[in-house]
C-alpha positions in Angstrom: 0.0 0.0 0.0 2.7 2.6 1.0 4.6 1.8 -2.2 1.4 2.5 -4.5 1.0 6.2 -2.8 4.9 6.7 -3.3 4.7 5.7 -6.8 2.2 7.7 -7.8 2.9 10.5 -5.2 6.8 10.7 -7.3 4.2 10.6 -10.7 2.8 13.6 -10.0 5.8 15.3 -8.5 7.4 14.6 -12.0 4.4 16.1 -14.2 4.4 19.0 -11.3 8.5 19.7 -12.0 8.0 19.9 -15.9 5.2 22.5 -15.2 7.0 24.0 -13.2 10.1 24.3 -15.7 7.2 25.8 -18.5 5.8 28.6 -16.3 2.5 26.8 -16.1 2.1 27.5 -12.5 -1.3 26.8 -11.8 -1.0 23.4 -13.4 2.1 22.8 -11.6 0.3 24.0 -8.2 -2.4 21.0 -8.6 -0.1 18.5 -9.3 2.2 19.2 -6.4 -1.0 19.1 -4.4 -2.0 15.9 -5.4 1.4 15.0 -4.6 1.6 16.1 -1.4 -1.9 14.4 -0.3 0.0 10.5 -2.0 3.0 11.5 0.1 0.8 11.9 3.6 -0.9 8.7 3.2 2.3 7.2 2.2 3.6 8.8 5.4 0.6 7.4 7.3 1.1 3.7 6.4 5.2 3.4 6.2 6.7 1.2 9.1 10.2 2.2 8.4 11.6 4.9 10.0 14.1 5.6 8.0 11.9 5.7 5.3 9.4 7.9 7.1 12.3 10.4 7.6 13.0 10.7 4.0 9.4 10.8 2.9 8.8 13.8 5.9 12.1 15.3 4.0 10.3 15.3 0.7 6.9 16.5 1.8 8.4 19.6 3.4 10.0 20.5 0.4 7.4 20.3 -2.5 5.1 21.5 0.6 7.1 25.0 0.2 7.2 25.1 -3.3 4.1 24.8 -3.5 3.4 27.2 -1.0 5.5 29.2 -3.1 3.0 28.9 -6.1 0.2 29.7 -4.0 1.3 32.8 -3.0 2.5 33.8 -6.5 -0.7 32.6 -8.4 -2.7 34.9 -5.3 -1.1 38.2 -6.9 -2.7 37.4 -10.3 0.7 36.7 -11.8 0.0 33.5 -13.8 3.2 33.4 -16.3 6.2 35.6 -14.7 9.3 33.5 -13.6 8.5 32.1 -10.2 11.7 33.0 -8.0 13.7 29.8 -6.7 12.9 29.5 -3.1 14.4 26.2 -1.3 14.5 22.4 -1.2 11.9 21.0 -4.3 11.9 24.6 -5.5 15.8 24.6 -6.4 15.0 21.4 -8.1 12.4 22.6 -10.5 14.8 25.9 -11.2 18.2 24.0 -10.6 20.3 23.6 -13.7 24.4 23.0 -14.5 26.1 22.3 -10.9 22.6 22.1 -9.1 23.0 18.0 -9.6 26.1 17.8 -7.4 24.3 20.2 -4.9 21.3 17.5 -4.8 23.3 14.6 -4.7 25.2 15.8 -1.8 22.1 16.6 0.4 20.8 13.4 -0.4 23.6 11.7 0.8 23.9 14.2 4.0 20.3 12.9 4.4 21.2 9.3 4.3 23.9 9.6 6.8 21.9 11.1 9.1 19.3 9.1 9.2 21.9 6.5 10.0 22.9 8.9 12.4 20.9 6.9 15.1 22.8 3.8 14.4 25.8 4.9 16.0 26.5 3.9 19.6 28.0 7.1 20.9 27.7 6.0 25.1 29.4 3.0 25.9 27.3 0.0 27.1 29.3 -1.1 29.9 29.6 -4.4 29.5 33.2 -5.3 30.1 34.9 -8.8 28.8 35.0 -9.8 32.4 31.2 -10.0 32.2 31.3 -12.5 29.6 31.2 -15.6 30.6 33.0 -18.6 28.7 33.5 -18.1 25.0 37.3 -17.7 25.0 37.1 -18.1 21.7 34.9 -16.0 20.2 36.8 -13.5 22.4 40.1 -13.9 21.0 39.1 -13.5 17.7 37.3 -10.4 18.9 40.7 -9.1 20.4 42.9 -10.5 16.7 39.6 -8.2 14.5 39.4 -5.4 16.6 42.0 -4.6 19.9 44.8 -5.9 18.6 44.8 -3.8 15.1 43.8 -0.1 16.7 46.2 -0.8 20.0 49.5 -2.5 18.4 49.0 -1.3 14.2 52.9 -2.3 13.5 52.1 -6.0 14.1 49.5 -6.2 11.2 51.7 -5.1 8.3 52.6 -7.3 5.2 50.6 -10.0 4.4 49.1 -10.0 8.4 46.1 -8.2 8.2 43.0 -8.8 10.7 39.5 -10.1 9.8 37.2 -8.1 8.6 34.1 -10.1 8.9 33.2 -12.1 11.9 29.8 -14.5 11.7 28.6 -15.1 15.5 26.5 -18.1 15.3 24.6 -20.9 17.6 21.0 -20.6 19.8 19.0 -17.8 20.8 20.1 -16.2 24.6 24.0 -17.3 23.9 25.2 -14.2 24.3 26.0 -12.9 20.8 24.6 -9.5 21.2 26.2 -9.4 24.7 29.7 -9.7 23.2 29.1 -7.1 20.6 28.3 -4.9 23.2 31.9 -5.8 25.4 33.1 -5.1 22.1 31.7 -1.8 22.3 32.6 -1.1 25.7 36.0 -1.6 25.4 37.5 -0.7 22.0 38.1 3.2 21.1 36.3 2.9 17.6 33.1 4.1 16.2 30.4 1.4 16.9 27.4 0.8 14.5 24.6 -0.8 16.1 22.8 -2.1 12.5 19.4 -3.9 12.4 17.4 -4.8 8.9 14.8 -2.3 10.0 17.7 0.3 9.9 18.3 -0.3 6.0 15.4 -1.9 4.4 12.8 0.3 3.0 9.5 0.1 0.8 11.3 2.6 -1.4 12.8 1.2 -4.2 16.0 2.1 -4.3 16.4 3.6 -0.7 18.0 0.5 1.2 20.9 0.0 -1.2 21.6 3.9 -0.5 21.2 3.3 2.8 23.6 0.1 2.8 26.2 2.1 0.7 25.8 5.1 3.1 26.4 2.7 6.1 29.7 1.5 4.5 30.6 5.4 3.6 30.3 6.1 7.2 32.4 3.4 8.8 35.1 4.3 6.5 34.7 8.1 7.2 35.0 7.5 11.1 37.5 4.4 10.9 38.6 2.5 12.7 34.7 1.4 13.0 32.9 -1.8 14.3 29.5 -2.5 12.1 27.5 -4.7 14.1 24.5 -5.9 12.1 22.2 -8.1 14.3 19.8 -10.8 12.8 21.7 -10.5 9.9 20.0 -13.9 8.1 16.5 -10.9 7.9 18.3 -9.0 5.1 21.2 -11.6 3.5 19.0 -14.6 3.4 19.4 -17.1 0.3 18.9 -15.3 -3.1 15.9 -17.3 -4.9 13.5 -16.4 -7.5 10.8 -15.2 -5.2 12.7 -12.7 -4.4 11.5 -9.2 -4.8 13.8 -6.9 -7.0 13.8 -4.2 -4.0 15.7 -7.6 -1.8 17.8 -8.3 -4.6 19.5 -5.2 -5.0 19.7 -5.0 -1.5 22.3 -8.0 -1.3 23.5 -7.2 -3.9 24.6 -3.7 -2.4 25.3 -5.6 0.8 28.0 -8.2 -1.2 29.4 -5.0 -3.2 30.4 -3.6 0.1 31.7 -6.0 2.1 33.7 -7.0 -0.5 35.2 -3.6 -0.6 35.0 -3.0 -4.5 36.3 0.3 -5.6 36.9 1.0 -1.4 39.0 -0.3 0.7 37.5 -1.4 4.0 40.9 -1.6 6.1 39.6 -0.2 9.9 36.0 -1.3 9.3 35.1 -4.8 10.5 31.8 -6.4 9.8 30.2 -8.2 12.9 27.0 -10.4 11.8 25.0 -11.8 14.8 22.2 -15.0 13.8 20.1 -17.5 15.1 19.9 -19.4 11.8 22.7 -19.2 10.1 21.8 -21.8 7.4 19.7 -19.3 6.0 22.0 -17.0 4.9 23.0 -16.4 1.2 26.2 -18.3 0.4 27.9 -15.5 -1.0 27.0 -13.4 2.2 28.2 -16.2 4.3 31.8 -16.4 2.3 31.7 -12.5 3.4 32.2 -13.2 6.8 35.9 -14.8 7.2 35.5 -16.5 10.1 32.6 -18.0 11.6 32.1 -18.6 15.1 29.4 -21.1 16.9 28.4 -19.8 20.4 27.0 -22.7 21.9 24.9 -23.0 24.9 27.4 -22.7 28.1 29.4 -25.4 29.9 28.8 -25.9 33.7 31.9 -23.8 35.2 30.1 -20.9 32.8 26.7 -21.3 33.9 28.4 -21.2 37.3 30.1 -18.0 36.6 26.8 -16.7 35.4 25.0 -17.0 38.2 27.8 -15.3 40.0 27.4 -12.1 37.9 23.6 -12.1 37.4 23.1 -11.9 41.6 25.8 -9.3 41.4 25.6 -7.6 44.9 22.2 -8.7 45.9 21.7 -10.1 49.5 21.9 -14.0 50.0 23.6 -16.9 51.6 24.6 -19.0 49.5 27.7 -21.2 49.5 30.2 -22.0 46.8 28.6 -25.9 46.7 24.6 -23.8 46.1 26.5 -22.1 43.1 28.0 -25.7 42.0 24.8 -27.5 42.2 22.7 -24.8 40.7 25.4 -25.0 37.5 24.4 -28.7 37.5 20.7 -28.6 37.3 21.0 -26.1 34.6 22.6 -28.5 31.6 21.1 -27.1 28.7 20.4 -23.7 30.3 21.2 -20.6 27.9 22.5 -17.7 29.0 19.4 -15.8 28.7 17.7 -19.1 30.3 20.1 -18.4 33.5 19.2 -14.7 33.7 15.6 -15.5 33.5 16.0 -17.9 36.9 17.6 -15.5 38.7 15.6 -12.3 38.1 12.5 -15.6 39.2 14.7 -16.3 42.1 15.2 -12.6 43.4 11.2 -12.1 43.7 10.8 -15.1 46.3 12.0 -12.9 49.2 10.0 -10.3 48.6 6.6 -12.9 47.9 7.4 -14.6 51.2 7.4 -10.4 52.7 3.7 -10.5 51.3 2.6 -13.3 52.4 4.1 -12.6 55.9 1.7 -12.1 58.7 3.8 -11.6 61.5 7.4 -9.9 61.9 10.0 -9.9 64.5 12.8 -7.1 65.5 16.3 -8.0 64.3 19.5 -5.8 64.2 20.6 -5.6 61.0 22.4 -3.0 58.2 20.1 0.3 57.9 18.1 0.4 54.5 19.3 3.7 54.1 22.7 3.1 54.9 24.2 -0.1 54.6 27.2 1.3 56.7 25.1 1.7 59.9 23.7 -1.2 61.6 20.4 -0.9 63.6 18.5 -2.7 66.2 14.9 -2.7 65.2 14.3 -3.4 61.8 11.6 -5.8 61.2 12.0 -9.5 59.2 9.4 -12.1 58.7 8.9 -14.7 60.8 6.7 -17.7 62.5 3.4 -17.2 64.1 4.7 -19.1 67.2 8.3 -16.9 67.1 8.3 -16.0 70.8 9.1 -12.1 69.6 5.9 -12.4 66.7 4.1 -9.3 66.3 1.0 -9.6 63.9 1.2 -7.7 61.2 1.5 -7.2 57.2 3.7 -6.0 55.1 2.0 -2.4 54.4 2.0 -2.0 58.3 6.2 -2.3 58.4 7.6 1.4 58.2 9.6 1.4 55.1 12.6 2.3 56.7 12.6 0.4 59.2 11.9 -3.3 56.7 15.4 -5.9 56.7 16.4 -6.5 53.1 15.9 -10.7 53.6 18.9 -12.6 51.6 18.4 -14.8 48.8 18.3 -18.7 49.6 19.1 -21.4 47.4 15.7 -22.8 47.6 14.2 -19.3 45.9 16.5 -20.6 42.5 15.2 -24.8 43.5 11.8 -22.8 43.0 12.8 -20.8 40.4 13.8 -23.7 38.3 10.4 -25.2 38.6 9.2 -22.2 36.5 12.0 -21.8 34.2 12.6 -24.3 31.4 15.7 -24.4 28.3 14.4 -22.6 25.5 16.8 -23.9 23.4 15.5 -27.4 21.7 17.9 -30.5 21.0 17.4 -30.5 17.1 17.8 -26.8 17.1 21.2 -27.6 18.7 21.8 -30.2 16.2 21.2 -27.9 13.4 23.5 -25.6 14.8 26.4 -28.4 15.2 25.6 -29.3 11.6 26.7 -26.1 10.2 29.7 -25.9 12.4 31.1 -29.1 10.7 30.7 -27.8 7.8 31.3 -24.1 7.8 32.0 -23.2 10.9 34.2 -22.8 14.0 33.5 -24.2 17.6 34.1 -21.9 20.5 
């Protein structure tokens, strides 16, 4: 739908601009009307918002040449020259070197509406917060540390990658080492999804692509991080639409570097399904690494840095056997437990009915103990005194730890999300394309 108003929205902006050219200014002024209406509904129904940028861009401007018109045609002047005012109205007038002036802004247009893409605050996620996946981490450090931080070791015939594949299940933590990435290398970062470059507008997402690549090699050394990367590169096929096709095209052309050179820019692609993706797309990205679900002493580690600082008591065996009920877990899986596992001290403080004074750290400040903060406890607690939650004074409620048998109920509620044939897909494709952590 929003391609049939663009289409004939640009039809009538074209019979407008020849008007326009002849001095006939009142034809001209209906046709740029009836463009503008095409472009609004196109504006109304477009999903992309990229695309809605530049379609806002382009209604503005024939909205002020036609503005222009209006005024002009009001003074009874039907047939003398119509000055040029700005945006569509420069390119009805434009002539000689007004070409390169368009092309430019178009491109200045494109970049910044690519603008958004780049990850200008740090995420903060450090490697130290990325559990297991040595691997994947040292080719991380070979594509991107090692390059920017020692330059006179890749000289010759040395140079890094510059396209990294992360593969395997959802929840692995792909997306969670593109953001270490981010965090701890001094380069421009571009955070890239398909909704960022593909557009309804024919032609608009190979710009977009080719403005993408312009970019990183502006701002170099630069990171391109394009997750779900199988949405836009997926296997070229007949049922293809022409718009996809010269997408991938534009997408090969780049990576490849053709008439550029791409030294500082690495491509990192991020998939769930990485059988889908178009063989030549695939042969783009020079090494390809599987992310598999993570090994005990990780899923250990995990747990570690999802409680973080939280209250609780449990002992380095709790944190062993936790990693052993959780074969199969995903990173994400883990996360989900915990974040379960952290609500059952405060479901046990609402379905308290009688607390008891303790001493304990002040909930304002941790550094100063106090003697009568209040703690769930037994009916038949000699020091019971019947109450509810919304009767404790807020400052004076004990933050109660976390026990092992919150994550034991946790774990009751929390299954794998990850299937066995999805895994075996995924160790499939590692045999024969790919590279195990």
């Amino acid at each position: 739908m929003t391609t049939n108003f663009l289409e004939r929205a640009i039809d009538f902006v074209k019979r407008a601009t020849e008007l326009d050219r002849a001095q006939h200014y009142e034809e001209a002024f209906d046709q740029y009307i009836k463009a503008l209406d095409c472009f609004k509904l196109a504006l109304k129904y477009e999903r992309n918002e990229s695309a809605k940028k530049t379609i806002a861009t382009h209604l503005e401007q024939y909205l002020t040449r036609a503005e222009t018109l209006k005024k002009h045609l009001s003074q009874g002047e039907r047939r003398t020259p119509v000055p040029a005012g700005g945006g569509a109205a420069q390119k009805t007038q434009g002539s000689g070197g007004g070409g390169k002036d368009e092309e430019d802004e178009e491109k200045n247009k494109l970049k910044q509406a690519l603008d958004g893409a780049i990850v200008r605050e740090k995420p903060n996620v450090k490697w130290s917060d990325v559990a297991g996946l040595e691997t994947a981490k040292q080719m991380l450090h070979e594509a991107v540390i090692f390059p920017i931080r020692f330059p006179h070791l890749f000289t010759g015939k040395r140079v890094p990658w510059r396209g990294i594949l992360l593969f395997g299940p959802p929840g692995t933590g792909k997306s969670y080492l593109a953001k270490a990435v981010a965090t701890e290398v001094d380069a421009t970062f571009f955070s890239v999804s398909s909704a960022d470059l593909v557009s309804k507008w024919l032609g608009q997402s190979e710009k977009l692509v080719r403005s993408l690549f312009e970019l990183a090699r502006e701002n170099k050394p630069s990171i391109v991080f394009i997750d779900e990367v199988d949405s836009m590169c997926s296997a070229r096929s007949d049922q293809d639409s022409e718009a996809s096709r010269r997408l991938k095209t534009e997408f090969l052309v780049q990576m490849n570097g053709v008439g550029n050179s791409n030294d500082g820019v690495l491509v990192l692609g991020a998939t769930n399904i990485p059988w889908n993706l178009d063989p030549a797309i695939r042969r783009r990205f020079e090494k390809r690494i599987y992310i598999p679900l993570p090994e005990e002493p990780a899923r250990e580690r995990m747990f570690q840095i999802h409680i973080g600082g939280t209250p609780n008591n449990l002992t380095p065996d709790d944190m062993h056997e936790l990693a052993r009920r959780t074969e199969g877990y995903s990173g994400a899986d883990i996360s989900i437990c915990v974040r379960e596992a952290l609500m059952g001290p405060i479901r046990r403080l609402q379905d308290a009915t009688h607390f008891k004074r303790i001493s304990g750290p002040s909930p304002a400040d941790p550094q100063r103990v106090e003697d009568d903060l209040l703690t769930p406890c037994s009916p038949g607690d000699p020091e019971a005194v019947e109450m509810s939650l919304m009767d404790v004074p807020p400052q004076k409620l004990a933050t109660p730890p976390v026990a092992v048998h919150d994550f034991f109920e946790a774990l009751l509620h929390t299954k794998p999300s990850v299937a066995p044939q999805d895994i075996e897909q995924h160790l499939k494709f590692t045999a024969d394309f790919g590279q195990s952590d």
